[in-house]
C-alpha positions as a printed Julia matrix, in Angstrom:
421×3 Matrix{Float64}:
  -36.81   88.38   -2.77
  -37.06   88.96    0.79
  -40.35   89.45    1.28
  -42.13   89.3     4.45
  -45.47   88.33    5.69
  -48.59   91.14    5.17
  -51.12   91.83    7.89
  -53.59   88.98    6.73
  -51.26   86.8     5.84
  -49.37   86.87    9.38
  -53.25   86.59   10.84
  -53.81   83.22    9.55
  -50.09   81.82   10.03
  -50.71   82.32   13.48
  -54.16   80.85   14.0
  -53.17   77.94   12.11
  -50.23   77.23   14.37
  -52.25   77.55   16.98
  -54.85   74.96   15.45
  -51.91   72.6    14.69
  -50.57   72.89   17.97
  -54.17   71.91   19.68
  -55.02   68.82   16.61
  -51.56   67.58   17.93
  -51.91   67.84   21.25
  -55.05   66.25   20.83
  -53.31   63.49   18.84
  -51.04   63.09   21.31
  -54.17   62.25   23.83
  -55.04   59.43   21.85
  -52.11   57.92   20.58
  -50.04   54.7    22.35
  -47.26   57.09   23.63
  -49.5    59.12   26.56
  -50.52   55.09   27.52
  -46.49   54.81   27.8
  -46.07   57.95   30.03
  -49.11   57.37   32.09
  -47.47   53.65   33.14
  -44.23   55.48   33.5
  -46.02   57.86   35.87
  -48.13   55.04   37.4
  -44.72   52.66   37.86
  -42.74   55.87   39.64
  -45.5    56.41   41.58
  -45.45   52.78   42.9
  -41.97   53.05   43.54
  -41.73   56.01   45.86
  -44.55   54.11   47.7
  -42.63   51.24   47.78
  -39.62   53.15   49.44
  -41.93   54.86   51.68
  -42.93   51.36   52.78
  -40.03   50.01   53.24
  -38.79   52.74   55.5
  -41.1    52.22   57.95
  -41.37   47.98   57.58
  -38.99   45.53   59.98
  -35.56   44.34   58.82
  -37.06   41.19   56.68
  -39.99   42.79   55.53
  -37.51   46.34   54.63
  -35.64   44.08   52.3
  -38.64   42.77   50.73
  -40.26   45.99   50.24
  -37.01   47.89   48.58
  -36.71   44.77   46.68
  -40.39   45.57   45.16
  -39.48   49.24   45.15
  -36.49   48.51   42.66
  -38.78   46.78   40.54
  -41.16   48.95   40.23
  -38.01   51.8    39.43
  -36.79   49.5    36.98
  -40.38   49.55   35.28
  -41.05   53.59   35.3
  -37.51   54.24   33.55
  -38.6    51.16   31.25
  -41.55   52.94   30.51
  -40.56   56.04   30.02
  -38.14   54.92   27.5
  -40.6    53.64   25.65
  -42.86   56.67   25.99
  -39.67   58.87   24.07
  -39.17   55.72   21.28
  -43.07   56.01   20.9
  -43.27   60.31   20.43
  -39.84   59.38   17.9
  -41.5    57.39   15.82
  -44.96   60.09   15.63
  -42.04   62.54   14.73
  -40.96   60.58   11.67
  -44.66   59.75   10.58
  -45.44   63.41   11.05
  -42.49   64.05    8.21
  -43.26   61.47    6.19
  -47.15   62.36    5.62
  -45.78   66.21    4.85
  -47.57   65.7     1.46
  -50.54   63.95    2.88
  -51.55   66.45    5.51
  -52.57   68.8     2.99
  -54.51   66.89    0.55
  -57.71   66.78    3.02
  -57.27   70.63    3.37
  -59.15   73.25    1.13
  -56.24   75.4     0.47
  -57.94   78.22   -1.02
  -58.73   81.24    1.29
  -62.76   83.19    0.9
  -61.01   86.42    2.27
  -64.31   87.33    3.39
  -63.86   84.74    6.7
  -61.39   87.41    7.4
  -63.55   90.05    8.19
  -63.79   90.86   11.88
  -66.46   92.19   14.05
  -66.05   93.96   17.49
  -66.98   91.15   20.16
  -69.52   92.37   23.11
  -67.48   94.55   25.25
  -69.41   95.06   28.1
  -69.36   97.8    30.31
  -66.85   96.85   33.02
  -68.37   99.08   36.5
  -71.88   98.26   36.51
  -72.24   98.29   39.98
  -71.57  102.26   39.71
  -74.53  102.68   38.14
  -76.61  101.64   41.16
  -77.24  104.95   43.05
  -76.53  105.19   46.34
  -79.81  104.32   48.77
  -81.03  106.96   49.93
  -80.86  107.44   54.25
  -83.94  106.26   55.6
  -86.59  109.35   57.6
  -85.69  109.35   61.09
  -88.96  108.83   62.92
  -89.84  110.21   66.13
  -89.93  107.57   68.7
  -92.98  107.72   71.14
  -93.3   109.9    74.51
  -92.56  108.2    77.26
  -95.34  107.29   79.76
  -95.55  107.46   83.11
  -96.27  103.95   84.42
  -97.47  104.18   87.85
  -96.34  101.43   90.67
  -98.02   98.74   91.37
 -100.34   99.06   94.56
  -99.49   97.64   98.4
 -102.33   95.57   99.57
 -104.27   96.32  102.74
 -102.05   94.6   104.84
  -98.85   96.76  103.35
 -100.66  100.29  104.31
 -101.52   98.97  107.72
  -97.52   98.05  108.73
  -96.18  100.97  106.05
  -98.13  103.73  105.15
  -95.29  105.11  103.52
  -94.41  102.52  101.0
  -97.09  103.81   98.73
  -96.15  106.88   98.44
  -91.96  106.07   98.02
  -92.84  104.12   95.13
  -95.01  106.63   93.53
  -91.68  109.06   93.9
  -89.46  106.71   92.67
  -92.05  106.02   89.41
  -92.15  109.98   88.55
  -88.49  110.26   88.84
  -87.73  107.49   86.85
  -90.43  109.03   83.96
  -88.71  112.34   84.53
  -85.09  110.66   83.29
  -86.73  109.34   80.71
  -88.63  112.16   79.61
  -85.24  113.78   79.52
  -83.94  111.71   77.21
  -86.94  111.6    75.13
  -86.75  114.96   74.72
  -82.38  115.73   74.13
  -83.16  112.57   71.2
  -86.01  114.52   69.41
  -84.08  117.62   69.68
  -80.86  115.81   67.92
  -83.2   114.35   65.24
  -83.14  117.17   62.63
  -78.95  117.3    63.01
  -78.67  113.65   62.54
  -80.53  113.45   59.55
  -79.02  116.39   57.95
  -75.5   114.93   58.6
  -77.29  111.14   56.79
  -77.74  113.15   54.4
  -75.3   115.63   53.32
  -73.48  111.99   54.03
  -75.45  110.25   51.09
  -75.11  113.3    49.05
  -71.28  113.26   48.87
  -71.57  109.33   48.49
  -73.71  110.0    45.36
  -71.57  112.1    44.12
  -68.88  110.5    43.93
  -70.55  107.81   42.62
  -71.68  109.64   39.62
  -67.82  111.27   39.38
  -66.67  107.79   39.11
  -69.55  106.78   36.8
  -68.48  109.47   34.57
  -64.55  108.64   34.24
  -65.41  104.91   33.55
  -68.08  105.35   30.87
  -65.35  107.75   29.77
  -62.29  105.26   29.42
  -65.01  102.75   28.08
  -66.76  104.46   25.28
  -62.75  105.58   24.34
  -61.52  102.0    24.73
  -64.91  101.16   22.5
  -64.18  103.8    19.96
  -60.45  102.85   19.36
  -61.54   98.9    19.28
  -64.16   99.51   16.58
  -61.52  102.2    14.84
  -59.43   99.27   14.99
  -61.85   96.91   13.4
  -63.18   99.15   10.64
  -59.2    99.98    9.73
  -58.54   95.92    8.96
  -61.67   95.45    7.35
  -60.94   98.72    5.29
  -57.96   97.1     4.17
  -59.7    93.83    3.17
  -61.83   95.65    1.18
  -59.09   96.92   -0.75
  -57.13   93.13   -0.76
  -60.49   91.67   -2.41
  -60.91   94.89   -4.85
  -57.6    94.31   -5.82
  -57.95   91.0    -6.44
  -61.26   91.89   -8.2
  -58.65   93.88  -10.45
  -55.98   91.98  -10.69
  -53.57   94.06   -9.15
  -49.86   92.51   -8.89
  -49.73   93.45   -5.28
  -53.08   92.27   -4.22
  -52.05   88.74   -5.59
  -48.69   88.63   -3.57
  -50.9    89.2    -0.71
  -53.66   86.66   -1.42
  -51.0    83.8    -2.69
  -48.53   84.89    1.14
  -52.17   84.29    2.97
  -52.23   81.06    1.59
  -48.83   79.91    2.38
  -48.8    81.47    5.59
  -51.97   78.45    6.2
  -49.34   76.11    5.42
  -48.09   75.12    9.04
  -46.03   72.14    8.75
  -44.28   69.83   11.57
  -42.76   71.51   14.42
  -40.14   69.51   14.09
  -40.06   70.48   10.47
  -41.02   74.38   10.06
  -40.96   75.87    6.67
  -40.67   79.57    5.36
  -41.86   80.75    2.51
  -40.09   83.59    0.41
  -42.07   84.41   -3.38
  -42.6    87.06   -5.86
  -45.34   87.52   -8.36
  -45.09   88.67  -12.14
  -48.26   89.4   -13.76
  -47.02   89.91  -17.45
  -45.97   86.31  -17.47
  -48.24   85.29  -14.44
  -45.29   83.33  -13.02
  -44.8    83.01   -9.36
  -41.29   82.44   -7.99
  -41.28   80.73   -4.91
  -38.49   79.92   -2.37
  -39.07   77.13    0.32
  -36.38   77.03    3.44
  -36.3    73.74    5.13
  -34.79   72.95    8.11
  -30.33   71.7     7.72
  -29.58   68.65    8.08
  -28.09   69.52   11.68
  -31.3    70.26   12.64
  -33.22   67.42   11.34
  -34.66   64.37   14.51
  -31.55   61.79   14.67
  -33.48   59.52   17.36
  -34.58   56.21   15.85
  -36.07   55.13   19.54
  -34.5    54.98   23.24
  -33.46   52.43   25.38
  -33.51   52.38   29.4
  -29.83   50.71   30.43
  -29.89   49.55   34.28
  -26.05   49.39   34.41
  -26.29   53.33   34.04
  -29.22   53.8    34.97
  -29.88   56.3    31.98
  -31.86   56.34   28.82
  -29.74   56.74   26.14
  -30.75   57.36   22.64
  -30.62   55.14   19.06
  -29.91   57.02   16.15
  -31.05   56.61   12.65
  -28.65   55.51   10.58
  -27.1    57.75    8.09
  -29.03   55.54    5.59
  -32.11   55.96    6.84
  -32.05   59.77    7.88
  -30.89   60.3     4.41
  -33.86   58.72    2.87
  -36.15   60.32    5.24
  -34.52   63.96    4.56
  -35.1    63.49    0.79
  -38.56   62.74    1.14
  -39.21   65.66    3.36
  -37.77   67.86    1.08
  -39.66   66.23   -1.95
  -43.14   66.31   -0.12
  -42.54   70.15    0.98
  -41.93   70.95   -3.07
  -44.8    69.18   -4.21
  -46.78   70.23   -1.61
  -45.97   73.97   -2.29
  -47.0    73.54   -5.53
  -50.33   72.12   -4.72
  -51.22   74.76   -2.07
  -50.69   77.5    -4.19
  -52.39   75.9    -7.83
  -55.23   74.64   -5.34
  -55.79   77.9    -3.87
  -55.53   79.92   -7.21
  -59.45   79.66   -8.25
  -58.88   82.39  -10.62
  -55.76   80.82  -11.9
  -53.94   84.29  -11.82
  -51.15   82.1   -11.34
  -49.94   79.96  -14.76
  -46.63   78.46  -13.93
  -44.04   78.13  -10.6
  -40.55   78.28  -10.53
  -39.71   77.03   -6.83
  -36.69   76.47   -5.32
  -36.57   74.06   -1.93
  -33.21   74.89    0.38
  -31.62   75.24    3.32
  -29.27   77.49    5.26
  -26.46   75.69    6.38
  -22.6    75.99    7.21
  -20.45   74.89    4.55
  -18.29   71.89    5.63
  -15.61   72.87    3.18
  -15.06   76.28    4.12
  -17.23   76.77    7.4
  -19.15   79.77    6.19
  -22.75   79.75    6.15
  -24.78   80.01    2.86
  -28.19   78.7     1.31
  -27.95   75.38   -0.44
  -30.51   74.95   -2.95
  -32.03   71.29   -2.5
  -34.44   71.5    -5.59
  -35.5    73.18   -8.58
  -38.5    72.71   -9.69
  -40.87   74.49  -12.4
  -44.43   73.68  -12.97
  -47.47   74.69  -15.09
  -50.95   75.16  -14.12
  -52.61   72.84  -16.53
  -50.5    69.91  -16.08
  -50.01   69.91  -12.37
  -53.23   69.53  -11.8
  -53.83   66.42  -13.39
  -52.22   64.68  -11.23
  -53.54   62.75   -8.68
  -51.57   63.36   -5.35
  -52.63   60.87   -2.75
  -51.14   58.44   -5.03
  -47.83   59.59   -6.1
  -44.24   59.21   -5.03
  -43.05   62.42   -4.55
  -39.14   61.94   -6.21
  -41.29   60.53   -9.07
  -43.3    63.8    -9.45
  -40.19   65.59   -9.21
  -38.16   64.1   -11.81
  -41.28   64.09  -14.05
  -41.43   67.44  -13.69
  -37.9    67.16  -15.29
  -36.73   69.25  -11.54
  -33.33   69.86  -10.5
  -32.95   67.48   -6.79
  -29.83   67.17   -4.88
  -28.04   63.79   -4.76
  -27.69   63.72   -1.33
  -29.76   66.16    0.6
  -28.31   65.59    3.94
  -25.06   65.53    2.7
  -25.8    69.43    1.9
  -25.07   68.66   -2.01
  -26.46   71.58   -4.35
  -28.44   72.07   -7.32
  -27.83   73.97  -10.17
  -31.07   76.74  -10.14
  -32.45   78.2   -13.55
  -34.79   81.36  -12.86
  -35.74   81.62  -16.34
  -38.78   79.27  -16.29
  -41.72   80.46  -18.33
  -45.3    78.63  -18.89
């Protein structure tokens, strides 16, 4: 089959990873094993103030102190094991409620919540569309005034006659100077505020130059976005008249939309692969899982103070077995549901599915995909059943499927493609 993932469908498998990846880090928030790494964090932190302590404390009290310091180690790296043996355990529940996860979930897809609409985009300059302020009128100061001395008493014009008249002098000189001055400043006037503003004048524009160019890249970068916008919601007009017609290819598209919502573990991911006959209205479907070499081996961790190193305890091969078959039995039956579920117009009668896995051969070291189930349901009689209560094997070998032996032993199915409802 080989096919790959349309435009829509791509859309939604990558919002809903990103909404799985936020509901489990907000899981994560609330569950026993951030408790476990905030002690771990709250013991190390202890510990290096313990050391810092004891560095600076006497001889008796040093030995004290590093003896409280090695405690307090001894309790972050206990912690912290426990932290890992606590996110192990949320690995295997996540894999275990495979099946589960989806039955609170709507699977079918109203194609319409695809449409999209151009967000505000703003115009990203406003302050160039403040002008310039203009230069302010230069006003003419006053004329200077000639402010005459004060005058000697009687006394003063008895002893010095001439002090009178010195300081009358020295009064019209010094309104002379600034008379001057007066005078050279109102002359300069007119150049000054020609030079403001042939100065304001090349400000402005500029201003408007740079005005221009932005509005320019703006109403382009607006014009491509909403070009962009109109061209995907073009298309989804087409996917739902298609639909509307029952068009083989519009079908593929809706039924890869709705797998693509499928996001599964990340310790588990799952591709789809499927192709859709209308003249039988069969849908062949091809689930990869993860190999077996891939699969969590960590059954919890354990801190060991001889070492001084958290070391890992594995499953046994019993019990990773037995949790491998049921991951591959919830990811069939789960298929199945998400696409029947999602089918409104039941477009889709029966499912041949295959569940398998590409894995290196241990008898002759080449790679190849090992089919892990075959499976074949109808419409009508799948959904009878009542999910949240079944075992999923059960389902399976009711549904008279093909299912491996041993799963994580890499043990193949025989696969019939002739399945017809």
């Amino acid at each position: 089959m080989g096919r790959k993932r349309g435009f829509f469908a791509e859309l939604q498998h990558q919002a809903r990873l990103s909404e799985q990846r936020q509901r489990q880090q907000q899981a994560a928030n609330n569950k026993a094993w951030a408790a476990a790494h905030r002690e771990a964090e709250r013991a190390r932190r202890d510990a290096e103030r313990s050391q810092a302590a004891a560095a600076r404390a006497s001889a008796a009290e040093q030995k004290r102190l590093e003896a409280e310091a090695k405690r307090l180690y001894l309790e972050s790296r206990q912690a912290e094991a426990q932290a890992l043996s606590i996110e192990a355990e949320n690995i295997h529940d996540e894999i275990r409620d495979i099946l589960l996860a989806t039955l609170s979930i709507d699977d079918y897809v109203d194609l319409e919540t695809l449409r999209v609409f151009p967000p505000p985009m703003g115009f990203q300059h406003p302050e160039l569309e403040i002008p310039v302020p203009v230069p302010v009128a230069i006003s003419v100061p006053p004329e200077p005034v000639l402010q005459p001395p004060e005058r000697v008493g009687a006394v003063g014009r008895m002893f010095n006659g001439k002090k009178q008249q010195e300081l009358q002098q020295t009064a019209a000189a010094a309104h002379q100077e600034q008379l001057r001055h007066w005078q050279e400043y109102c002359a300069g006037i007119p150049i000054l505020q020609a030079r403001l503003t042939a100065e304001h004048q090349a400000a402005e524009r500029s201003r408007k130059d740079r005005l221009g160019q932005a509005q320019e890249v703006y109403l382009q970068q607006l014009r491509g976005a909403r070009a962009a916008f109109r061209a995907q919601n073009k298309n989804l007009d087409m996917l739902i008249f298609g639909l509307h017609c029952n068009r083989e290819e519009a079908i593929q598209e809706y039924i890869g939309i709705v797998l693509s919502n499928s996001a599964y573990p990340e310790s588990f991911p799952v591709e789809h692969d499927y192709e859709y006959e209308s003249g039988t209205r069969e849908l062949t479907l091809s689930v990869s899982v993860p190999a077996p070499s891939t699969f969590p081996t960590a059954k919890g961790f354990k801190y060991n103070r001889t070492k001084d190193e958290i070391t890992e305890t594995k499953m046994t091969i019993r019990d990773r077995g037995l949790l491998y078959a049921d991951a591959i039995a919830c990811t069939a039956v789960r298929t199945l549901h998400e696409v029947f579920e999602a089918d409104r117009a039941e477009r889709v009668a029966t499912i041949s599915l295959v569940v398998k896995t590409h894995a290196v051969d241990p008898a002759t070291g080449l790679s190849r995909d090992v089919p892990l189930v075959a499976a074949a349901a109808e419409r009508v009689t799948f959904l009878t059943f009542d999910l949240e209560h079944v075992e999923p094997l059960a389902t399976l070998e009711y549904l008279k499927a093909a299912v491996s032996k041993n799963p994580l032993g890499l043990v193949p199915v025989a696969v019939n493609h002739d399945v017809r409802g």
